[in-house]
C-alpha positions in Angstrom: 64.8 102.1 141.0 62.5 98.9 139.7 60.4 98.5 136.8 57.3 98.7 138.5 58.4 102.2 140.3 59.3 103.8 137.3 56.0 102.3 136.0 53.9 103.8 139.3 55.4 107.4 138.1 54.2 107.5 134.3 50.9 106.1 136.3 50.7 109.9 138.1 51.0 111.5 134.7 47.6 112.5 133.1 46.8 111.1 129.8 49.7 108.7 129.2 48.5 106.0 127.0 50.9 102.9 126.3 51.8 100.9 123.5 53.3 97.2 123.9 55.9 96.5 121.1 58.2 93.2 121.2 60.9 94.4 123.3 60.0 97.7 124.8 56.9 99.5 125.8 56.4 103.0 124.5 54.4 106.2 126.7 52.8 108.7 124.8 50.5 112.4 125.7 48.3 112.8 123.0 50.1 110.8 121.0 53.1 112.1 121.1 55.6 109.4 122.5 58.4 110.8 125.5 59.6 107.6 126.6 60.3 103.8 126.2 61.5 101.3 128.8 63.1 98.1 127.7 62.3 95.7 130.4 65.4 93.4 129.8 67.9 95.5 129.9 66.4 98.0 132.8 66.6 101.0 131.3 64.2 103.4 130.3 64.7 106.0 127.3 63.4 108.9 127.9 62.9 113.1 126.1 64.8 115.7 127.2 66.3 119.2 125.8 70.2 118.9 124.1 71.4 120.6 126.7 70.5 118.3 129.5 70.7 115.3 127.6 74.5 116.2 127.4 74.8 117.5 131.0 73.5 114.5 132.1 75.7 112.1 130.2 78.6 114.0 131.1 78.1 114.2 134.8 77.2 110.3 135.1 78.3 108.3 131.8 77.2 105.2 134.2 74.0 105.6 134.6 73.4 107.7 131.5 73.8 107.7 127.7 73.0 109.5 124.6 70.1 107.6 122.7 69.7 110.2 119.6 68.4 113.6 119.0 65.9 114.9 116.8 64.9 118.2 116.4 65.3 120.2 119.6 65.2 117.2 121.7 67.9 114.9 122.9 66.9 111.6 124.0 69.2 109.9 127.0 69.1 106.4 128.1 68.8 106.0 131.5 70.1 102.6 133.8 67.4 102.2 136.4 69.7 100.4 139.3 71.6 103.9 139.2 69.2 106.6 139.8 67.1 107.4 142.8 63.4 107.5 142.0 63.0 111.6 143.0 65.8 112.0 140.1 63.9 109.9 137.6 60.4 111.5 138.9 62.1 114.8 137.9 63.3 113.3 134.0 60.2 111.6 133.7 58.1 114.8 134.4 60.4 117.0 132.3 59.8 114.1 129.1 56.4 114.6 129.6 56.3 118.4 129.9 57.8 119.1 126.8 55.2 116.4 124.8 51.9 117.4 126.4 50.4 120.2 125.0 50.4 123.4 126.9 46.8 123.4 128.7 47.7 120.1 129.7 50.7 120.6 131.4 49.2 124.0 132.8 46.5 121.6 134.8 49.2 119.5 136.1 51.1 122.6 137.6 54.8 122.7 137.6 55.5 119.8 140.2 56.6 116.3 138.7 54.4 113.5 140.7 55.6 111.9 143.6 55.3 108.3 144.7 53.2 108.2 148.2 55.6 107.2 151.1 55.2 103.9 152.7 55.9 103.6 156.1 57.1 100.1 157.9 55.4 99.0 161.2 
């Protein structure tokens, strides 16, 4: 997965805004922030329940790792060059859906964005 894929994605969500800091950039829904990505390192940081926070460090400590928690939520770090854009689609989508508010995430339906395909000639 690049930087500008993962960027295309948060593109498909409705009402994202971004926020530039020195070393990251930050995506919010209604100002609510879900996810970061820190361009030098390649990794993108990004809401998600406790539960699959730890599930997901646990099944791949390589490409994933606890950032903190707060609250309910469990924020993982996730290494781009090891996850396949559908995965990080689906994690993307899930950071989202538990920010937005309901009516919001009601329009969007329950299916995270896809990417179109690009065929070669």
């Amino acid at each position: 997965m690049t930087i500008p894929t993962f960027l295309r994605l948060v593109d498909l969500l409705p009402e994202v805004e971004r926020s530039e800091g020195p070393e990251w950039t930050g995506f919010k829904v209604h100002g609510k922030g879900f996810g970061y990505l820190w361009e030098r390192t390649s990794t993108v940081g990004l809401k998600q329940t406790i539960a699959e926070q730890l599930a997901l460090v646990h099944e791949r400590p390589d490409v994933f790792e606890v950032q903190f928690t707060t609250g309910q939520f469990g924020w993982v770090v996730v290494q781009l060059d090891g996850i396949q854009p559908d995965e990080l689609s689906e994690l993307t989508f899930e950071a989202w859906r538990l920010t937005a508010p309901a009516w919001l995430v009601d329009e969007q339906g329950g299916q995270p964005p896809r990417l179109p395909v690009h065929r070669r000639r």
